[in-house]
N, C-alpha and C positions, 0 to 999 in steps of 0.2 A: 504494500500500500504506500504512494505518496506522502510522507511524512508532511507536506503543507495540509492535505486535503484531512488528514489524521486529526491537523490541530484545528483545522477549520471544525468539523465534528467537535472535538473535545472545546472549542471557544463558544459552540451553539447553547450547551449545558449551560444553566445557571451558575454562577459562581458557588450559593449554596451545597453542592454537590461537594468541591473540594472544600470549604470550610465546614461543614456537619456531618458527612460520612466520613467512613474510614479511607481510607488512601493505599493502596498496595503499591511500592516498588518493586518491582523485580527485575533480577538479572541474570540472564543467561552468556557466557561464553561458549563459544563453539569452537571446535577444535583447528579446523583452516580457515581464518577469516580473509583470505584471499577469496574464498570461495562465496562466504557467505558475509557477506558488507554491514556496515555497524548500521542499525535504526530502531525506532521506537513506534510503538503499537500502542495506542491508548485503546481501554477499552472501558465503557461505562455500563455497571450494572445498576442497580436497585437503588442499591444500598450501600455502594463503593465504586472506586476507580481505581483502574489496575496500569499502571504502567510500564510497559514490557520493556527495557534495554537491553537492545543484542550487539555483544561484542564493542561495547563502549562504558570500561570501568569509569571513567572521568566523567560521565554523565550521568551515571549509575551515582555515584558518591556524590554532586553537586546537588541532585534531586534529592536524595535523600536527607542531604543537610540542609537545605531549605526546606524541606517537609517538618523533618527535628526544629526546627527554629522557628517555623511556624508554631507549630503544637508547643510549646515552650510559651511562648509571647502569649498565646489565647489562656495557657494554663495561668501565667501572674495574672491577666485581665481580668479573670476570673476570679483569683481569690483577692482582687483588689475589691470586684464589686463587693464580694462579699465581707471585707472589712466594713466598705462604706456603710452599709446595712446593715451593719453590727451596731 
């Protein structure tokens, strides 16, 4: 698949989707990646979003550390409101 036309799909989705469901990265390596080329597959279910990276560790770990640093930032958010409302 197209990796524009990918994120064209995955930009349709409300943003809601990536801030209130779960978030899957994953990554696979494959053994000859002369053969098989580095890209990503987003795929949107229910209740989550799966991000497939093949044969690109440096995109594999950037996502995921902006995933981690997301989820961080919402988690003080959160127990700030809940100071305030204390």
């Amino acid at each position: 698949m197209n990796i524009f036309k990918t994120f064209e799909i995955f930009l349709k989705e409300p943003l809601s989707i990536l801030r209130d469901n779960f978030i899957q990265i994953v990554s696979i390596q494959t053994g000859n990646i002369f053969e098989n080329k580095p890209s990503v597959d987003v795929t949107l279910l229910k209740h989550k979003a799966q991000l497939t990276v093949v044969n690109n560790e440096k995109l594999y770990n950037l996502l995921s550390i902006v995933t981690h640093r997301a989820k961080t930032k919402d988690e003080l958010k959160n127990e700030e409101q809940k100071d305030e409302t204390a």
